[in-house]
C-alpha positions as CSV (number, residue, x, y, z in Angstrom):
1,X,205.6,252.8,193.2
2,X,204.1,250.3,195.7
3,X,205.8,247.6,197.6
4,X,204.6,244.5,195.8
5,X,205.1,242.2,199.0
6,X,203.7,244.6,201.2
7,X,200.7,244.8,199.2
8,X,200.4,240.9,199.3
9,X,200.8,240.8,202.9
10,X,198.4,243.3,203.6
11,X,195.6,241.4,201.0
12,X,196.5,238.2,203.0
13,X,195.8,240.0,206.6
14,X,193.9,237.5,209.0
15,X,192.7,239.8,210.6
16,X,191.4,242.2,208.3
17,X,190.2,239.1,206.1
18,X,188.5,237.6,209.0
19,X,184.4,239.1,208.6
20,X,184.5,237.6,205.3
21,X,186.5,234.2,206.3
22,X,183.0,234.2,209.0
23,X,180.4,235.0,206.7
24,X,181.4,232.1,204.5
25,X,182.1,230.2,207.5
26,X,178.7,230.4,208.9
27,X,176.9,229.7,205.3
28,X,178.7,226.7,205.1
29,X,176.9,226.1,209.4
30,X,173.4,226.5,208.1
31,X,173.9,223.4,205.5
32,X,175.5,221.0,207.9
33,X,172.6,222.1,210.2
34,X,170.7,220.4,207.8
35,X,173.0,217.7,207.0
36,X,172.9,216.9,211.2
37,X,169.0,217.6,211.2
38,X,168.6,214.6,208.4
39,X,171.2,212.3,209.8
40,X,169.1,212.2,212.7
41,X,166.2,210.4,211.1
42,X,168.5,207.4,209.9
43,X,168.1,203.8,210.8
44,X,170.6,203.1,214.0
45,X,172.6,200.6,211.4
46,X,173.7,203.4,209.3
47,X,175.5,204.8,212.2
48,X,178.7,205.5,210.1
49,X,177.0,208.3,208.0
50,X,176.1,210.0,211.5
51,X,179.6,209.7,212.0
52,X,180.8,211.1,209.0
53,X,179.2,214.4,209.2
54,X,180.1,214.5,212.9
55,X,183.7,214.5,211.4
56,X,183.4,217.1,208.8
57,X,181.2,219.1,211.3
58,X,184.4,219.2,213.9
59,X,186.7,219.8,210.8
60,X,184.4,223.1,210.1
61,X,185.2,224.2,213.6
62,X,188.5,223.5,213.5
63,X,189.0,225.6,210.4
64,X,187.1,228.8,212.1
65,X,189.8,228.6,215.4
66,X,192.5,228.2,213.0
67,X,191.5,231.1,211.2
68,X,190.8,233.5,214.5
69,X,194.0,231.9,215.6
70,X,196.0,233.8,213.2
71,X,193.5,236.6,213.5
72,X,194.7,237.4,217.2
73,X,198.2,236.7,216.1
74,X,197.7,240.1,214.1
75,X,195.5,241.9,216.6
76,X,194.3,240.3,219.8
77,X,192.7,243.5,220.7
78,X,190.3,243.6,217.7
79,X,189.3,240.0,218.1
80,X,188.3,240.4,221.7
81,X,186.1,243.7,219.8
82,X,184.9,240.9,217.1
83,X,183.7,243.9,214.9
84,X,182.5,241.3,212.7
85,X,179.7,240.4,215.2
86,X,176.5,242.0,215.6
87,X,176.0,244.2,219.3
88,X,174.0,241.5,220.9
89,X,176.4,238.7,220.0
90,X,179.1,240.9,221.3
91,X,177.2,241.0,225.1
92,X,177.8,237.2,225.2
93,X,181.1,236.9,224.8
94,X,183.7,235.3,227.0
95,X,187.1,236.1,226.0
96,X,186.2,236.7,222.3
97,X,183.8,233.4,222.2
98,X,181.1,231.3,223.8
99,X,182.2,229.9,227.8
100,X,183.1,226.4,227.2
101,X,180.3,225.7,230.3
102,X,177.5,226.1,227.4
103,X,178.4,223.1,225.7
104,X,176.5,221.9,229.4
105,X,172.9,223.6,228.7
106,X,173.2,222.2,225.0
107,X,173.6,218.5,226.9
108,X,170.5,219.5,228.8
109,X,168.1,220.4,226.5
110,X,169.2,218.3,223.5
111,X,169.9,215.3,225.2
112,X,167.4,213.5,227.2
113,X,168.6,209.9,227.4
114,X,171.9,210.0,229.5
115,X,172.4,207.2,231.1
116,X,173.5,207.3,235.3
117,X,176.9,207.2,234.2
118,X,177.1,209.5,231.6
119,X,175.2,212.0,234.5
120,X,177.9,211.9,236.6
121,X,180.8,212.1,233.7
122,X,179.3,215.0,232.7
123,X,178.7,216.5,235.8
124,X,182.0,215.8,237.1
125,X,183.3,217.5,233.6
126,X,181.1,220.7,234.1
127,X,182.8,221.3,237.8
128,X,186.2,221.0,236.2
129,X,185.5,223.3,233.3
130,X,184.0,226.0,235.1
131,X,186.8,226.1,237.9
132,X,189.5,226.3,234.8
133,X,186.8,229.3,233.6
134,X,187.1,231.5,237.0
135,X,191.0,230.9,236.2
136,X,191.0,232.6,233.2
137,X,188.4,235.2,234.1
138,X,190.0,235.9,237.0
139,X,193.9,236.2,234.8
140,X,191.7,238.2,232.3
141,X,190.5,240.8,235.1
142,X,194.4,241.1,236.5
143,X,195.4,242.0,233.0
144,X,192.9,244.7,233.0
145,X,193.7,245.8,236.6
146,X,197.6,246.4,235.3
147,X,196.2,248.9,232.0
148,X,194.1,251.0,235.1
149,X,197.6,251.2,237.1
150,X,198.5,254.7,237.8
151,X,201.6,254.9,235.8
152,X,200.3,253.3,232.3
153,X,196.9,255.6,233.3
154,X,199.4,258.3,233.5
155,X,201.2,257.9,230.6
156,X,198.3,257.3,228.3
157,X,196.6,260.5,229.6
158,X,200.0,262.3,228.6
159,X,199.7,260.7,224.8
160,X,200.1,263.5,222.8
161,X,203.8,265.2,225.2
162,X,205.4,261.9,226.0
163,X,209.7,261.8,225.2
164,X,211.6,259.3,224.1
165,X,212.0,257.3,227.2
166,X,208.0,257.5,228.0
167,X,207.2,256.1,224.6
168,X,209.3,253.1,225.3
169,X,208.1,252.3,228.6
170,X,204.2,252.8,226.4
171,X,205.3,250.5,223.8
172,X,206.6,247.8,226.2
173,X,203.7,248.0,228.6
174,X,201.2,248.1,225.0
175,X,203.1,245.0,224.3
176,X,203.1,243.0,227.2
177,X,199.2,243.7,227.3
178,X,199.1,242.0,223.8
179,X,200.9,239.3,225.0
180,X,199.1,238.9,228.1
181,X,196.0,238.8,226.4
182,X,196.9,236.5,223.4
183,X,197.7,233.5,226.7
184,X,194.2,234.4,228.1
185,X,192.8,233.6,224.3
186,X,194.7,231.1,223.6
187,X,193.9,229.1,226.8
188,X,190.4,230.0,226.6
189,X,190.1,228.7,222.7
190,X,192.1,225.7,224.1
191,X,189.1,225.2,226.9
192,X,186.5,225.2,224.2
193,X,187.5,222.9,222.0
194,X,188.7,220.4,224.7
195,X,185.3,220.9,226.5
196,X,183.5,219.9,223.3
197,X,185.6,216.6,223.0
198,X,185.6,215.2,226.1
199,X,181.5,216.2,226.2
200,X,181.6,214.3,222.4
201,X,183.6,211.5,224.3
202,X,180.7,210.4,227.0
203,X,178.3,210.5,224.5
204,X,177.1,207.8,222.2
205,X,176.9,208.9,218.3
206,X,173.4,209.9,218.1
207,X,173.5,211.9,220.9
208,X,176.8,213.8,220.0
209,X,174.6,214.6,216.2
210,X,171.8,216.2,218.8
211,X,174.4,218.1,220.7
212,X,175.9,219.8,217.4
213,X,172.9,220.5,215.6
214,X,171.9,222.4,219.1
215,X,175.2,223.9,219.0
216,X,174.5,224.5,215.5
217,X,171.1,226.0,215.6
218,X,172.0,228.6,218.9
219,X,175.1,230.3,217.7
220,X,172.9,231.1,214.4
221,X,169.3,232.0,216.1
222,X,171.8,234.3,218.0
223,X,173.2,235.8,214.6
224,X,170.0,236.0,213.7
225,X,168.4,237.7,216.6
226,X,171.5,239.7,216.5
227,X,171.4,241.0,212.7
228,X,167.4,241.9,213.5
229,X,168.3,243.8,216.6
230,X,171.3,245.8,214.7
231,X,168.3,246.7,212.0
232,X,166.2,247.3,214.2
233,X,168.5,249.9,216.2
234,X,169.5,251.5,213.0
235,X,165.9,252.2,211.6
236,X,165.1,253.8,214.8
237,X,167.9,256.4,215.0
């Protein structure tokens, strides 16, 4: 007979629950691109409905880095794989999401009335951000450098005749990996979501609407693009 709690903690798995959590996640993108889209042709007096969807647009992505949150909790190393994400979505990455410094290019092309102060705030912004992005690139690439190290190389190659006393020293090194890797996530999540605030906070309301429904309408023309291109691949093979 069956463990009933370990079949309810394996139907509640984050991680394994997480391509569905996305799909719905992302239907639910596509209507508050349109909710932004119509916000936008509102009288400037009615400024408080811009600002209501603004709120329940951040609440949305709140929700999805709550969810891959507890995701890597479960398995850091399958959401830095992000199965649930076509191949072309996967090439963009930057420690398992978009680099915060895109939020930038989104400012450029979907807002064209910054004034000369809100130039330099931004720019000023952009030079931090990316600096704290070499940081975690750079403490991403040492944790890679310490899985190529000749002795975890070593052990790994030796999988299958390890003893006791070589497991252990696999397990601990696996683990400190995971570890290492969930502070490179977390830190990069963190830079994300404080990148999009502080952007949100040198811009005026109508401006912050433009910037998420450009936000909005890349990450799903590069769904999109990257379903077609997955369909494309498989037709041809």
């Amino acid at each position: 007979m069956s463990n009933p709690s370990r079949s309810m903690a394996h139907s509640a798995s984050a991680i394994e629950n997480f391509g569905n959590f996305y799909e719905i996640w992302l239907t639910r993108q596509r209507e508050f691109l349109k909710e932004l889209l119509h916000v936008l042709q509102i009288e400037e007096h009615e400024e408080e409905k811009q600002f209501g969807v603004i709120n329940q647009v951040l609440a949305h992505y709140q929700n999805y880095h709550e969810e891959i949150s507890k995701a890597a909790g479960e398995d850091v190393f399958r959401v830095f794989s992000a199965p649930w994400l076509s191949s072309y979505e996967r090439t963009l990455l930057w420690i398992s999401g978009f680099k915060p410094s895109i939020v930038f290019r989104l400012v450029d092309g979907a807002v064209k009335d910054l004034t000369a102060v809100q130039v330099i705030r931004v720019e000023e912004l952009k030079a931090e951000v990316r600096r704290k992005e070499r940081d975690l690139t750079e403490a991403l690439a040492s944790l890679q450098e310490t899985v190529a190290a000749p002795p975890i190389v070593g052990l790994a190659r030796r999988a299958g005749r390890l003893v006791d006393g070589e497991i252990c020293e696999m397990e601990n090194a696996i683990e400190e990996l995971k570890i290492g890797m969930l502070g490179v996530f977390d830190s990069a999540d963190l830079l994300r979501g404080s990148t999009m605030k502080r952007v949100m906070e040198i811009l005026k309301t109508d401006q912050t609407v433009r910037l998420l429904a450009a936000a909005t309408e890349f990450q799903l023309r590069i769904r999109r693009w990257g379903l077609q291109r997955d369909m494309q691949g498989t037709r041809t093979t």
